[in-house]
Every structure is written in C-alpha cells, then in structure tokens.
N, C-alpha and C positions, 0 to 999 in steps of 0.2 A: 321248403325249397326242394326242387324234384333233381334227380341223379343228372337227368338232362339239362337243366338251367344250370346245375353245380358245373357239370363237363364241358357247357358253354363258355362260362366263366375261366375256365382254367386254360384255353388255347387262347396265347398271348405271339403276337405277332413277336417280332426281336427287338422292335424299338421300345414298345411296350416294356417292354420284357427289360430292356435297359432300363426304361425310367424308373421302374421298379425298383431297380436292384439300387442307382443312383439313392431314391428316397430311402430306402432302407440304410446304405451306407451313412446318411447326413443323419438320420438320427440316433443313428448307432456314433455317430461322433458326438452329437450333443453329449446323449446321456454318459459319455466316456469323458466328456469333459464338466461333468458336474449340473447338465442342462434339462431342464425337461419343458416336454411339450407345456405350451400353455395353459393353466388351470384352467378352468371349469369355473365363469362365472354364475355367482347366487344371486339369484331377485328374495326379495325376504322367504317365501313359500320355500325356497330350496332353503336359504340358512337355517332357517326353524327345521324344518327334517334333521339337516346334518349333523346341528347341535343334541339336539334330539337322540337322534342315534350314537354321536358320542359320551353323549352325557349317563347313557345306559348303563356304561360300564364304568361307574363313576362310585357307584354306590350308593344305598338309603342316605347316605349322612353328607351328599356333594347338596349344591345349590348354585345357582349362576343368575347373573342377570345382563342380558344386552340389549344393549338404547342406539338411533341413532341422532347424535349430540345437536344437529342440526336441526330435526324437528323437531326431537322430544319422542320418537316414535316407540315403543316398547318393542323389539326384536324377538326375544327369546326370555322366556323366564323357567326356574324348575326352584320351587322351596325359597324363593327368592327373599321371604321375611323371617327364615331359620338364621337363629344369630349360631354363629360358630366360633371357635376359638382361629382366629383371622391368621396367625402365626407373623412375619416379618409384615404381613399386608397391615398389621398396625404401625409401622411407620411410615404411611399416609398420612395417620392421624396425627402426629407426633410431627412432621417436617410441614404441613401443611397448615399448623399452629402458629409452628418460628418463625412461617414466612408470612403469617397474618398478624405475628404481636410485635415481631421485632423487625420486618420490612427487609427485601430482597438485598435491598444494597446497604444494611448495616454491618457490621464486621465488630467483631470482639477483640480489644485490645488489652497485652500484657504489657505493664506497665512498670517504669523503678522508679522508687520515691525515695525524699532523702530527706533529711532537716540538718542543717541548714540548704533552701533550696540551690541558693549561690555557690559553686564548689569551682576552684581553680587553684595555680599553686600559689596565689596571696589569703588564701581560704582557709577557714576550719573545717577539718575532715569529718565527714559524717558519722555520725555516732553508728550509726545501720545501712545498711542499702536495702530496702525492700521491693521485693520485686513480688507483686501482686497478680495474682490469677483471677482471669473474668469469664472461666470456663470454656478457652478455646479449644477444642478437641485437637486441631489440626500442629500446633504448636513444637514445632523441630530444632534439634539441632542449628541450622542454620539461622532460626530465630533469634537463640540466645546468641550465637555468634554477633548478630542485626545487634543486638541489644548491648553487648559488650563493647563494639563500636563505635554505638553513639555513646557511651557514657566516657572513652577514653578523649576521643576524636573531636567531638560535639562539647562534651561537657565540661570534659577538662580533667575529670578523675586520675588521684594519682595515690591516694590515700584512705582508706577508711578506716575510722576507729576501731568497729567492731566486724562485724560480717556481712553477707549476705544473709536475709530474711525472707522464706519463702512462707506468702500469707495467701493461704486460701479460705480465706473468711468467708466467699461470698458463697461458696456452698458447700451442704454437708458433708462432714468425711466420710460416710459411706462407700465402700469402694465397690461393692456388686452394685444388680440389682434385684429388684423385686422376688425373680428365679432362683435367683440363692441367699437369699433372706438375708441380699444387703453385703454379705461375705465377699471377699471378692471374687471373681468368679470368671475361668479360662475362657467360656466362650465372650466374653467381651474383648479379652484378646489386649488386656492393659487394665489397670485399674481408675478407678473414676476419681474426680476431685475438679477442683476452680485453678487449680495449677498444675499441669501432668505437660511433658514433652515426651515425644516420639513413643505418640500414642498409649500413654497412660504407663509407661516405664519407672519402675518404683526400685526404690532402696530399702531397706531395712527400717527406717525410719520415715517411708511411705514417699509419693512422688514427688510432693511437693519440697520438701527436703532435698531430693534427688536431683529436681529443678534448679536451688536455690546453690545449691553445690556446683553443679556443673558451670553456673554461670561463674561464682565466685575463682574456679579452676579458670575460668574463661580470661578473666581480669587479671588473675595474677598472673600469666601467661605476657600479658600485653603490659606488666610491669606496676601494674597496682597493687598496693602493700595494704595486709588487714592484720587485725590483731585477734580474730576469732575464729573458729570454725563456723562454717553455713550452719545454720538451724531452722526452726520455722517458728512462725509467729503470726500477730494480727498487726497492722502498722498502726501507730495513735493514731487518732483523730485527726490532730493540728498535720500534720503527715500525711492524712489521706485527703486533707484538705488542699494542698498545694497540691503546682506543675509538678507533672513528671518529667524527670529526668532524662527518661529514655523509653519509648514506647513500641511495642511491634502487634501493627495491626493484622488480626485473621483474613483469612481470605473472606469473600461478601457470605451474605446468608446462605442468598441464594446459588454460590459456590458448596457451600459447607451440605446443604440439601443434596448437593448432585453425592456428594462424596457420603455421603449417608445412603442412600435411595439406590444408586445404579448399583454398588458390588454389594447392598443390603450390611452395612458396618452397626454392627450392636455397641460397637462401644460409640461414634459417635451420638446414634438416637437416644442412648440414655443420658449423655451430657448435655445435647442440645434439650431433653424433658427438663432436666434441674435449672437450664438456662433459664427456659420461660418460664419456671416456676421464680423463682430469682426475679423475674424483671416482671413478670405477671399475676403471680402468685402471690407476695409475701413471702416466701422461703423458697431458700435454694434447695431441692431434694422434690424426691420424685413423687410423692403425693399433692406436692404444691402443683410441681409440674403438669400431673395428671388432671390433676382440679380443674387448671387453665386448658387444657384439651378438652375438655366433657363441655366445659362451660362456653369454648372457642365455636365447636361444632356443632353445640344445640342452638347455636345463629343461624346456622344453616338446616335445621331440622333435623337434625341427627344424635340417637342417644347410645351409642355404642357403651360398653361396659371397658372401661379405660383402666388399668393397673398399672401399666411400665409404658417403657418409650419405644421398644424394641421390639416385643413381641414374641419375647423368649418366656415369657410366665403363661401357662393356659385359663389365666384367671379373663385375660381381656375375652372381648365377644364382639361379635357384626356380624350385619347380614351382608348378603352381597347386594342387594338392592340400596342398603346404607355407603357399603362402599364406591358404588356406581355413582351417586347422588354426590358424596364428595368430590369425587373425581370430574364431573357435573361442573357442581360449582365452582370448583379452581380454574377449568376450564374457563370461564367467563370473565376471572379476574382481568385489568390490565397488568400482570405478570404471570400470565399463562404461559405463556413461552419460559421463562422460568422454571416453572412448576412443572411441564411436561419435560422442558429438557435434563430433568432430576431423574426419571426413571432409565433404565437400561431397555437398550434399543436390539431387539429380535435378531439375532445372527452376526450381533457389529459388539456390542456393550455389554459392561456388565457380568450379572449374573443370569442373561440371554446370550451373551456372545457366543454362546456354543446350544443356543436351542434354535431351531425352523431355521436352518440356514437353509438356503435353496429355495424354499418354501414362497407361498406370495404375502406372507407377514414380513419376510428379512427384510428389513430398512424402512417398514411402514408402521410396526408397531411398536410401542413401546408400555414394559410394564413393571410393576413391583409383583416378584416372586415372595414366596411363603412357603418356610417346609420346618416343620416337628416330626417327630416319630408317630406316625399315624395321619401328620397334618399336610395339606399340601392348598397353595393358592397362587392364585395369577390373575391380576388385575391392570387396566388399564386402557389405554386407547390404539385404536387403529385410524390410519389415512387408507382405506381402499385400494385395489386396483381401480376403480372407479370416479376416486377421490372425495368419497362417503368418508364423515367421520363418525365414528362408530365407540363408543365405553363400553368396558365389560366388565364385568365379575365376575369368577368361577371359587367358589372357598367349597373346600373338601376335607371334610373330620371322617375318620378311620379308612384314611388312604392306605393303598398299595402302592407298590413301584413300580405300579404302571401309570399313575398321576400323572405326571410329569406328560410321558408323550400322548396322555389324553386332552391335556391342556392345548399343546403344541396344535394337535389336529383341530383344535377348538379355533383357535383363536386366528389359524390358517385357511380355515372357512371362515370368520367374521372379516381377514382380511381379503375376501372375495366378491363381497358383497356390494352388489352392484344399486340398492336404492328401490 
C-alpha cells in the first residue's frame, strides 16, 4: 500500500468519522458484555486445517477422529486406530450397555420382605424385616423414609420379632474397584454393594448394615417395636419368593445414565458394571459386568479392552475411531435422545458447565470428559452453527495442562462447521 493511498484513507469526513466511532463503541460493548463478533464458519477444507493445527500441540500420544453423523463422512482423523487408555470416556462403554441390557425405562427396586407376608395388628409379627438391595446407586434417605411409610401406613407394621435385615446378595461385597484392587476406594466417593444409601455411606459393619439400621431407626421412630439389632443377611428363599411389603422404585435407567455420564460419577459407573453383570452376566461383580460390555459392543463392531465401569483403572484401551463408532451407533437407536441427553452439555452442564462458554459449541455440544494424571479425553457430538451433526473423538495419553483448552478450541471449530 503507498503512503498516498494510506493518507487517502485516513481523511474522514465527520459523519464518517462518527460512524466510526458509533461501530467501535457497540463492539467495545458487546465484547464488555461477554459477546463476540461472529465466528468464522468452516466448510470441511477449513475444519481439517484447524483441527490439524490444534491437534499439533496435542502431542505423539493424542489421536481424534471426526464424522459427519449424517453422511457417514470422515472429517478429520490423526492415529485414529491407536487404542489408548480412554480415562472416564469408558463410561460410554459401561452406560451404553445398561441402556442396551436393561432398557431406558427400567428402574431398580429396593424392596422389604417378610414371612408371614400378611402383617396387621390380628397378625403374627415377622420373625425379620428384610430389606433387599438390587443395586441402586441413587438410593437416599428419603427412600428409606418411602419405605418406612409404606410398611407402617400401607402394611400395617407394628411389631417385629427380630430386626431389620440388610441382604445384599445380589452383588459382590467388594466395595472399590478394579483401581484399587477391590479395596475400597476415595475416589468413588462411597463404597459399592447391592444395598448402600446416600451414595455408598457405610458403618463399621459396611453399608448395607448401615442401610438396614437406618431404616430400622426409621420404624421405631414411627412406633414399631423389634427385639433385635439391624444386621445383615441373605433373606430364605420361601421369603424371596413372596410380595414385598414395601418397595422404592430408582429413578429410570435412562435417568440413572444422565447422573453417571454428565458430572462423570465413578461410584455410579461401577455399580451400574455389577448391575449388568447381575442381570447379564451370571455374577454380580465387575468382571461379570465387564464380560457383558466386551461382549455388548462387539454387536456393534467394537473390541475395546474393558476392565472397570468407570475408567479409573489404566488397564481399559480405545481408539477414538472405536469410540466415535459407538457414539455412532447409539446415535441411531430409537433412545437416542436418551443416550445423548446423558452427556454434559458445553457451557450449561456437567463436567462442561464451565468449559467453551461464549464459544460456538455452548449449547450445541455435548460430551463425555476423561482426565488421569497424564490422560485427558473428550468425546462426543455436535449440532453445528449450521445444524450439521457432527461425532468426535479426541483421546490424549501423556497430556499436559494445556489438554483441556486444546480440546475446547477443538471441538469449537467442529462446532463451526458448516457441511
């Protein structure tokens, strides 16, 4: 440009000269109120660069893969068949199971059995009250309160011989998992079992115990007289054979997935693994569980290396290409809507509610985070500015801490992308 075209350029009339100042003023408010000019839409040739050049600073040991879901188109790939240790992004594999073996709208119910099942005050007082766990993770306070209710109200209880029975038979006592070889173990944040309330809260003589107590405190409160302390046990047979007395249904699967998946909950994903191993498997306990995940997703062509539910052990492995493929196929289900509204949504939810906010992903994508010491992932779907639907994969073994906001700019260009 010559001094003269530059000197041309700079003699602005006054009106000029106002509008100037006007446009400068309104964007200098946007960006003071959190606004920015309109991004920059991508036709694929720009996303493939952008990813491209984020992905740089990712390191030898990242990998990604982006589709778009609508044609089947391959976007972006780098290492896309390096399996890596997936971190939380295995509980895809794990809620993606529950929702395929035990169906969106089933719910797990705690139950109290009795023998004789007839109880009133012309009645004989139950030798036991057993109150049986069927592995709800979500299981509160307010439940057993539900439960003490109907057995006062509803059933008539006014007496029992012996005590409360807390029987968690249907899975194993193992209270970690896999990551600490079973022990129990802080980050799951409660200990595991077929009977735990408010979130795997245990006593000295483990939660189910602690369960079977509270409730029994719950009864005597409301004037029910017993002759034993709570303990725990297995209920007979002829016992597990009959109505229950008093029952409090989980919230649905496909509830129990969201509350697993959007704030990434390690102690639910490993309860829900033992669930379906329990009802899918033969054995309640997490190799059962795992079995029925390898064997759930090799339907779908998928052979990830499966260990836990949660994604706290570095034994499990995926690619991102595998994990796209899953995400894929759920997509398709008629409970897709389900399954996507399980993940935490970009700048609103979750364990995103505080990433790409402002960004053109906030409110369009949503995905499952993943982070170890070294590990970091981010998986999941985009709606476009364009309203292109779009799957990604980004799994990254010997991350830095800069992951995170390389992801962010990642998946902020796939939500740009215009088709």
């Amino acid at each position: 440009m010559s001094v003269g075209h530059r000197n041309f350029r700079g003699r602005r009339g006054p009106e000029e000269a106002m509008r100037a100042l006007r446009r400068l003023a309104l964007l200098a408010a946007l960006l003071g109120m959190g606004l920015a000019a309109p991004a920059q839409a991508l036709d694929a040739s720009a996303l493939h660069r952008a990813l491209s050049a984020q992905a740089a600073r990712l390191g030898p040991a990242s990998g990604g893969y982006v589709a778009d879901l609508a044609t089947g188109r391959t976007l972006w790939t780098r290492r896309p068949d390096v399996t890596r240790v997936p971190a939380s992004n295995e509980k895809l594999y794990t809620t993606a199971t529950a929702l395929l073996t035990l169906g969106a709208d089933a719910r797990r119910a705690t139950t109290v059995l009795a023998d004789p099942v007839a109880i009133g005050p012309n009645t004989l007082p139950p030798d036991d009250l057993y109150l049986v766990g069927a592995g709800d993770p979500s299981l509160s306070s307010a439940g057993l309160e539900d439960l003490a209710d109907q057995l006062v109200d509803v059933a008539g209880l006014t007496r029992v011989a012996g005590g409360v029975v807390g029987d968690e038979a249907l899975l194993d006592a193992r209270r970690g998992s896999v990551d600490s070889d079973f022990a129990a173990d802080l980050d799951l944040g409660g200990q595991l079992g077929a009977l735990v309330v408010g979130h795997g809260a245990t006593d000295a003589k483990g939660p189910a115990h602690l369960a079977a107590a509270r409730l029994q405190a719950l009864l005597t409160k409301r004037g029910v007289r017993f002759s034993r302390a709570a303990r725990t046990g297995r209920a007979p047979a002829d016992v597990r054979a009959g109505t229950p007395l008093a029952s409090e249904a989980s919230p649905t699967i496909a509830a129990l997935i969201r509350a697993t998946n959007a704030p990434s909950d390690n102690f639910y994903a490993e309860l829900l693994l033992k669930v379906v191993g329990a009802e899918a498997g033969g054995a309640g306990t997490t190799a059962a569980g795992a079995a029925v995940v390898r064997r759930t997703v090799a339907g779908l062509g998928l052979r990830p290396t499966v260990v836990d539910g949660s994604g706290l052990s570095r034994g499990n492995r995926t690619s991102p290409r595998q994990v796209a493929r899953l995400l894929t196929m759920m997509a398709r289900r008629p409970d897709a809507s389900a399954w996507r509204s399980s993940l935490a949504l970009a700048g609103r939810s979750g364990t995103l509610a505080k990433r790409m906010r402002g960004t053109s992903a906030a409110g369009r994508c949503r995905g499952k985070t993943g982070t170890l010491r070294g590990v970091s992932a981010l998986s999941g779907y985009c709606t476009t500015t364009a309203g292109r639907s779009v799957v990604f994969s980004f799994l990254e073994n010997g991350a830095t801490y800069t992951a995170k906001a390389v992801e962010d700019r990642m998946v902020t260009a796939v939500a740009r992308y215009t088709g």
